[in-house]
N, C-alpha and C positions, 0 to 999 in steps of 0.2 A: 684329332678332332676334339672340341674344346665341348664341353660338356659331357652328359651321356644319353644318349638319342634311344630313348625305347623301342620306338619301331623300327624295322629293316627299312634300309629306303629301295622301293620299287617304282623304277624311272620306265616313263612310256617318252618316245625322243619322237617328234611330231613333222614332217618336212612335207612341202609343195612338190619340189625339186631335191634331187641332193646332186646331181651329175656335176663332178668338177669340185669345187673346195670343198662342197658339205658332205661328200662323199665318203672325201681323203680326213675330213675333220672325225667323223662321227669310227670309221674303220680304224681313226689311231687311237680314241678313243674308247671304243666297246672291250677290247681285253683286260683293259683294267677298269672297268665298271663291272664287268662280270667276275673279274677274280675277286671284288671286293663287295658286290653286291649279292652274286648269284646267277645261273647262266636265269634261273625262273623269273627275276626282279629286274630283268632288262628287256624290250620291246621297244621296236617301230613301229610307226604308220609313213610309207614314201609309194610314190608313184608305182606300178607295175611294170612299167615301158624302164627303171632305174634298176629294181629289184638285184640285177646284178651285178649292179656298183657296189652293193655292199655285202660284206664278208662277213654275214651273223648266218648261221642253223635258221631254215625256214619255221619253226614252233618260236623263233622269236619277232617277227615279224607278220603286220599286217596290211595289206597292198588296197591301192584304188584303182581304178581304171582312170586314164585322161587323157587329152588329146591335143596337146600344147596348154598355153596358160589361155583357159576359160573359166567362165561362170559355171557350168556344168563340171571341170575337173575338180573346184574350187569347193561346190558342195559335195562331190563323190570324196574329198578329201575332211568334213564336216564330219559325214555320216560315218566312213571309215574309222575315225579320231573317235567321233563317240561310242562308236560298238565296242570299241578297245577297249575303250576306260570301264565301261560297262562288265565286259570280261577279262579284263589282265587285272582293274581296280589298281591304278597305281596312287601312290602320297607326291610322287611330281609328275608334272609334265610337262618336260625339255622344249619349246617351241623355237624353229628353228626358220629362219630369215622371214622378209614380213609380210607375205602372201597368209603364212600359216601364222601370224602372230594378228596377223587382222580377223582373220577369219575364226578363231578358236576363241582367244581371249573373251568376247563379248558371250559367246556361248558359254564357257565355263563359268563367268562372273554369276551369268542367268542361274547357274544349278545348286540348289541347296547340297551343302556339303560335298564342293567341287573341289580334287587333290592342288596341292598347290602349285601354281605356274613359275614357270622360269621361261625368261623370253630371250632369243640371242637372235638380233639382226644380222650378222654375217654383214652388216653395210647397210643405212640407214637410208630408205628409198629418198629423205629428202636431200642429200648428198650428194646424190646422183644427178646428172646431166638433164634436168627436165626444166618446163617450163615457170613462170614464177610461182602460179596459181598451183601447179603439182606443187611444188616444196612446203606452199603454206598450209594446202589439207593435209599432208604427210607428215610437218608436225603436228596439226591440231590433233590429226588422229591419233598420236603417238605420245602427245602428253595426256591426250584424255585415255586411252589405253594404260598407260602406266600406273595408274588407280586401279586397275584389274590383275595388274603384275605383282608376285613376291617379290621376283627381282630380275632386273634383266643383266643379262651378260653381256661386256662388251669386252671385244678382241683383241683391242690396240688402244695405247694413247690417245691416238687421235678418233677413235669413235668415242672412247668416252667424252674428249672434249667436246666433239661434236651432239654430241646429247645435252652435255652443259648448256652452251650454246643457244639451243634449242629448246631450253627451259624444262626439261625433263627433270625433275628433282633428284640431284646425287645419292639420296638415301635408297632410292630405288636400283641406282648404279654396282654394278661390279667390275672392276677391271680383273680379266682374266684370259693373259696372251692366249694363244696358240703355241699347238708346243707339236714336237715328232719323236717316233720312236729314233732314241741313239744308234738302234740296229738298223742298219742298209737291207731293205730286200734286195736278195742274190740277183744280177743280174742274167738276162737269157743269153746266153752263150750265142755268140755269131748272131746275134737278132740287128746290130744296130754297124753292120758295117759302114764305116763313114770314110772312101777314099778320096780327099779332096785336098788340095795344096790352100786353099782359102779358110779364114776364118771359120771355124762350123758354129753355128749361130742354134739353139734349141728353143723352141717356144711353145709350152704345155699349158691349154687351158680351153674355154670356151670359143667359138668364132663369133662371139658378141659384140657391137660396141664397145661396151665396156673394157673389157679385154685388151683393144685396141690392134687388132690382127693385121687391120685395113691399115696404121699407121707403120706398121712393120714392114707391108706388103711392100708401100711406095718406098720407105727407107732403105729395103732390101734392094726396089730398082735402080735407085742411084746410086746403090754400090754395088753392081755386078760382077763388078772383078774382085771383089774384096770378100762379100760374106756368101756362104754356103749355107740358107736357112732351113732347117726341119722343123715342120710345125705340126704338133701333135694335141688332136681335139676336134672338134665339130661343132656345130651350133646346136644351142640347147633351147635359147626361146624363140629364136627366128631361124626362118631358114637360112643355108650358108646361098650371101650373092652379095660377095666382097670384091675388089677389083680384081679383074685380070693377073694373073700367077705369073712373076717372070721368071726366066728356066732355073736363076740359082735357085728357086724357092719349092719347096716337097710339102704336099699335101699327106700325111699319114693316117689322118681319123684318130679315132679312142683306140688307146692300147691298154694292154695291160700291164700292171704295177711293174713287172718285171722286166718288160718290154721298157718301157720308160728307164728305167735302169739305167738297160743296154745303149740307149740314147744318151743317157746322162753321162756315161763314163766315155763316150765319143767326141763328145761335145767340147770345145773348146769354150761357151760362154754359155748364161740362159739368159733369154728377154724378157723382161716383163713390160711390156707396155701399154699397160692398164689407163685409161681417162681417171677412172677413179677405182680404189682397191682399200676394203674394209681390214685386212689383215696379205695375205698373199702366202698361201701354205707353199708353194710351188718356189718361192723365195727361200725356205727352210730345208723344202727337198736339194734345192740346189747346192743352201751352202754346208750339207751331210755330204753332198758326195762332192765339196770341194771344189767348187763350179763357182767363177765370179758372177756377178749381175751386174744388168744395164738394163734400170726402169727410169720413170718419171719420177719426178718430185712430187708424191701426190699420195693421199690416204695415208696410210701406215708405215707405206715404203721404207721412206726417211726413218724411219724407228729402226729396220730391220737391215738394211744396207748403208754402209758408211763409204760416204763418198772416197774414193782416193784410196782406202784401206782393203774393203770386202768386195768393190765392185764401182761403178760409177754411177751416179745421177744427171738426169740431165732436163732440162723444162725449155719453156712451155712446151704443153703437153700437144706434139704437130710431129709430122715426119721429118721436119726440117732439122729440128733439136735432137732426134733419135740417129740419124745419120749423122750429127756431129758428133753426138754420145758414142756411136760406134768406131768412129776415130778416132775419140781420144781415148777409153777402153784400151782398143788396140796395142795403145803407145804405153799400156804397163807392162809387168809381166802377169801375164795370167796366172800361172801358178801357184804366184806369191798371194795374189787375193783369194783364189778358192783355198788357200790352207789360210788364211786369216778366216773367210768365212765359216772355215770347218769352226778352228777353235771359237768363234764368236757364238755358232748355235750350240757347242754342248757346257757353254758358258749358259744360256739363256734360254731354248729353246727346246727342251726333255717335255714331253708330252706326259711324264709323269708328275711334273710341277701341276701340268694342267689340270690331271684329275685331280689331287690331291687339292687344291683351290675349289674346283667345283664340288667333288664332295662335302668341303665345310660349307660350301652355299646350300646346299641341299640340309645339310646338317640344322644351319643356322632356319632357315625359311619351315622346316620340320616341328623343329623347337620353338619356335617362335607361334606356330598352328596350330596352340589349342587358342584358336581366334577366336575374339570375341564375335558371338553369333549376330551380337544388334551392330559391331560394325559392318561385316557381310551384308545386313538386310537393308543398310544405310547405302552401301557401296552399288548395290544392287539396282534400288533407287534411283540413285544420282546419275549411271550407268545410262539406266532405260530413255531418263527423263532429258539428257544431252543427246543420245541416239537418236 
């Protein structure tokens, strides 16, 4: 860490949601936040109905009540965040995709001698699949938001560029992959029996849109005789009413880590067939246990799977492209790509690169906080008077 930082840093990590990648992001990262912080200088605020997604001691941890994504989850999740700060008093706090980066941000700006913010979209809402009018308040709110931010995190290449893009000022920017632990959790023993002479096909994540479950579904129909899909996950902000399930295809629900394992090391490939994907940890898990990939062209992807080497890509993003993707996959050797994928993640993807980056951010935004108080009263101002 380049300077010398007088204070401990005591991080509050602030989430709407975390079910699915903020989960699996926030559980690879808390061991070495707490080996380096302190178990006392690390705290959440996440949903109740989530609480155990995540793998922290409940004294570090503080919950909201909610009821899918509403107005009423939305301020149970306000008042949660500020009783925290109030009593854990942290110098940052981690805001985490951008329910909680709309919602929090304007309120801390409000507070005299508010700890400093770090903001990580996990995926930029104006990126995503909506109409024109969404994209353009998603940026206005997100470049005028940025004047309330020390710094925000972004996960990939392509979100940073997509913030470029989008006129966000790179000063504000950090580029800071995603990273996993080098260690494999043990897999469950006899959990994931997989007896099928067909392709086994695994697909871990939300039954969202986004996700693209419903492109899987129909890819999976047209190849019947071909793939064997297991799909593991549930829907998080809607409820699951995707097409019609054909017999190769197994609904599983959330499992656990170890569970997933057992699936991974059965598996002959994993899908990802994301519309749009800010990073894809689930990409990472795969290529640890040596599991080629077949996603779209799209988000991050492209950074993280090399066509033809680690797995294949395939676009436009339709079922039509995915069941091609699945044929020509087919015609490598699988093997050969999940042992290129192994060694391409412990080349790149050690979730200790990860902390070790975010701590100098914390470091940097710490040290940089004996801020000037008439910029605050200034920022504060400009704030109310755009709102």
């Amino acid at each position: 860490m380049s300077g010398s930082l007088q204070r401990p840093i005591k991080v509050l990590h602030v989430a709407e949601t975390i079910r699915g990648g903020i989960a699996s992001y926030l559980n690879e990262l808390h061991p070495k936040q707490e080996a380096s912080f302190g178990a006392d200088n690390v705290h959440y605020v996440v949903p109740s109905d989530h609480r155990g997604d995540l793998a922290v001691d409940d004294t570090q941890m503080t919950t909201f009540e909610r009821s899918g994504r509403s107005v009423s989850g939305l301020f149970q999740m306000l008042r949660a965040s500020l009783q925290a700060i109030d009593t854990f008093r942290p110098n940052v706090v981690h805001l985490h995709s951008s329910f909680a980066g709309l919602v929090l941000r304007p309120a801390l700006a409000a507070r005299p001698q508010a700890p400093s913010v770090i903001y990580c979209p996990h995926g930029w809402a104006f990126s995503r699949e909506t109409g024109r009018l969404s994209h353009k308040v998603a940026k206005a709110a997100e470049n005028l938001l940025a004047r309330t931010t020390d710094r925000i995190i972004c996960i990939s290449g392509d979100e940073y560029n997509e913030a470029v893009r989008a006129g966000i000022p790179a000063d504000r920017l950090t580029l800071v992959h995603n990273g996993i632990s080098k260690t494999r959790p043990e897999p469950q023993p006899v959990a994931a029996m997989w007896p099928s002479k067909k392709a086994k096909v695994l697909f871990i994540g939300r039954l969202d849109r986004q996700k693209g479950y419903d492109l899987l579904i129909e890819a999976a129909r047209r190849l019947e005789d071909v793939l064997d899909v297991r799909i593991v996950g549930a829907s998080v902000v809607n409820k699951f009413e995707g097409p019609a399930i054909p017999s190769n295809v197994t609904l599983l629900g959330w499992l656990d880590r170890r569970e997933i394992e057992a699936h991974l090391e059965a598996a002959d490939l994993v899908v990802i067939p994301s519309r749009w994907e800010a990073f894809g940890l689930v990409a990472l898990e795969a290529m640890r246990a040596a599991k080629p990939i077949l996603a779209f062209r799209t988000g991050a992807l492209p950074e993280i799977v090399v066509d033809g080497v680690t797995g294949a890509l395939c676009e436009p993003v339709a079922a039509g492209p995915l069941a091609e993707g699945f044929r020509r996959i087919l015609e490598f050797d699988l093997k050969v790509l999940g042992h290129r994928g192994y060694d391409r993640f412990k080349q790149f993807y050690d979730v200790q690169k990860t902390h070790h980056q975010l701590q100098q951010v914390y470091a940097d935004v710490l040290q940089g906080d004996e801020r000037q108080p008439e910029k605050q009263v200034q920022l504060q101002s400009d704030l109310s008077s755009n709102i």
